[in-house]
C-alpha positions as CSV (number, residue, x, y, z in Angstrom):
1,X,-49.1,19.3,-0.4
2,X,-47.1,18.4,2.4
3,X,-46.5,14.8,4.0
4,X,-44.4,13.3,6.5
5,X,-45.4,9.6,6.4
6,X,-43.7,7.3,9.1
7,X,-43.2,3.9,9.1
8,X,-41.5,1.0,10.9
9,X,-43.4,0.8,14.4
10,X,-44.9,-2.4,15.8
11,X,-44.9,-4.5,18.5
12,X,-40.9,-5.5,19.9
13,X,-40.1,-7.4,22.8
14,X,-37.7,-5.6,25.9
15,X,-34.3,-5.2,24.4
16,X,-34.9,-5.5,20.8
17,X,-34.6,-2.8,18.3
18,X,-36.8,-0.7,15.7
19,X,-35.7,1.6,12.8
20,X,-38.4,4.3,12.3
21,X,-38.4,5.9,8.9
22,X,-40.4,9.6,8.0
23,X,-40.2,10.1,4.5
24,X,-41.4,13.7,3.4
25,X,-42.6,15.6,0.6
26,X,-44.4,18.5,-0.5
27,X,-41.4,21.2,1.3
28,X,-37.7,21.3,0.7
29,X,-37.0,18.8,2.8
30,X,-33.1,19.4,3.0
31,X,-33.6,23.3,4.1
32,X,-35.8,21.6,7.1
33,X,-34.0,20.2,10.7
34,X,-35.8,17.2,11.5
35,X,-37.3,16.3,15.0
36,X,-38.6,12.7,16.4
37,X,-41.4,13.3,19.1
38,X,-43.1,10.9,21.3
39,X,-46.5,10.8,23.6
40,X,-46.8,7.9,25.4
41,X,-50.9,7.3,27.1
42,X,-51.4,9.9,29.9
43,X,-48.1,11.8,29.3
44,X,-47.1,15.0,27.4
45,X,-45.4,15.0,24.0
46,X,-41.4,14.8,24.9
47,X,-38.5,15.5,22.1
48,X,-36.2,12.4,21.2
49,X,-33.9,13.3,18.9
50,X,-33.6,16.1,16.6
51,X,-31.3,16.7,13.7
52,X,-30.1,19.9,11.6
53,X,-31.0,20.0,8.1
54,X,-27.4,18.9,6.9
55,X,-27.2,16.3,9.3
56,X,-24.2,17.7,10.9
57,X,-25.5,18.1,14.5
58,X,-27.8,16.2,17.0
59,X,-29.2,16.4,20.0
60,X,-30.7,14.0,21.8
61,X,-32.9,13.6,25.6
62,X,-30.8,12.3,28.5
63,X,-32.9,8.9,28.4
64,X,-32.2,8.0,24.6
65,X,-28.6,9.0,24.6
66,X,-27.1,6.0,23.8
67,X,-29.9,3.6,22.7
68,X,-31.6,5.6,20.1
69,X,-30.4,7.5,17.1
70,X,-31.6,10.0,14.7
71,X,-30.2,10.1,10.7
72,X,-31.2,11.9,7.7
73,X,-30.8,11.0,3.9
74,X,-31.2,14.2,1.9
75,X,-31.1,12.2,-1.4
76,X,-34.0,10.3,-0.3
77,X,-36.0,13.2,2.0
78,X,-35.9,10.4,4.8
79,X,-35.0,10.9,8.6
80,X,-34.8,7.6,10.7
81,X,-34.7,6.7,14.3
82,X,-32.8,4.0,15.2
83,X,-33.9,2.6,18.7
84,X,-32.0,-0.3,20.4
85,X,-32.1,-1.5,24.0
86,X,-35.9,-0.7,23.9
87,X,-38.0,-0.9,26.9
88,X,-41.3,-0.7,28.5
89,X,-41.3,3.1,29.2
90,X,-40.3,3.1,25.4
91,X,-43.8,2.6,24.4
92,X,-45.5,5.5,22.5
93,X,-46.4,6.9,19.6
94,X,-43.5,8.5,17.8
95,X,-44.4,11.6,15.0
96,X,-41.7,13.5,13.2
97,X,-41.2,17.3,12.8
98,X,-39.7,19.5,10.1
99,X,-39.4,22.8,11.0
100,X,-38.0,25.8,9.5
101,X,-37.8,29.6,11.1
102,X,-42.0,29.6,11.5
103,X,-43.2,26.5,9.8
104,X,-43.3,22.9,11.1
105,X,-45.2,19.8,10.1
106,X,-45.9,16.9,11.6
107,X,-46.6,13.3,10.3
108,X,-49.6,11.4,11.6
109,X,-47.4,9.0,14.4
110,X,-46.7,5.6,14.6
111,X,-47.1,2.9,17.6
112,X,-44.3,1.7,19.1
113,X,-45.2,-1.1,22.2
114,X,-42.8,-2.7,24.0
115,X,-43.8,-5.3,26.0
116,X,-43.0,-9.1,26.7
C-alpha cells in the first residue's frame, strides 16, 4: 500500500522557518523524483520545489528560490522542505508528489499558516 505521510506544519510567525518532512512507503521510493505542492484558500495548486530521485537536480518556483528548499534522504525514504523567511502569502497547505513515468502519489497535505 502506498503512503506519503507529511509532517512538520503549524502555525509560524512572518519570518520564521518550518522543515516539512514526507516520509513514503509502499513504492521504491529512490526510483521516484519527489515534488512539494501547495493550494493556498481560493487559489490553484502551484509547484514549490521538486527534486530528481538521486537528489542531484532541483528546481524550484521564482518566489521560493532562495527561502525554501527541497532534500531527499534515500536511506530514510524522506523528502523535506525547508522554508525560511516565511510569509503571509506562504500560507497553504503543502502535499508531496512522487512520480515516476505514469504513476504519481500524493500524501494527504499539511497546514502551514503564517500569520502574526
Amino acid at each position: 500500500q502506498v503512503q506519503l505521510v507529511e509532517s512538520g506544519g503549524g502555525l509560524v510567525q512572518p519570518g520564521g522557518s518550518l522543515r516539512l518532512s514526507c516520509t513514503a512507503s509502499g513504492f521504491t521510493f529512490s526510483s521516484y523524483a519527489m515534488g512539494w505542492y501547495r493550494q493556498a484558500p481560493g487559489k490553484d495548486s502551484e509547484l514549490v520545489a521538486h527534486i530528481s530521485s538521486a537528489g542531484v537536480s532541483t528546481v524550484y518556483t521564482d518566489s521560493m528560490k532562495g527561502r525554501f528548499t527541497i532534500s531527499r534522504d534515500n536511506a530514510k525514504n524522506t523528502v523535506y522542505l525547508q522554508m525560511n523567511s516565511l510569509k503571509p502569502e506562504d500560507t497553504a497547505v503543502y502535499y508531496c508528489n512522487a512520480a515516476r513515468n505514469l504513476y504519481s502519489y500524493w500524501g494527504q497535505g499539511t497546514q502551514v499558516t503564517v500569520s502574526s
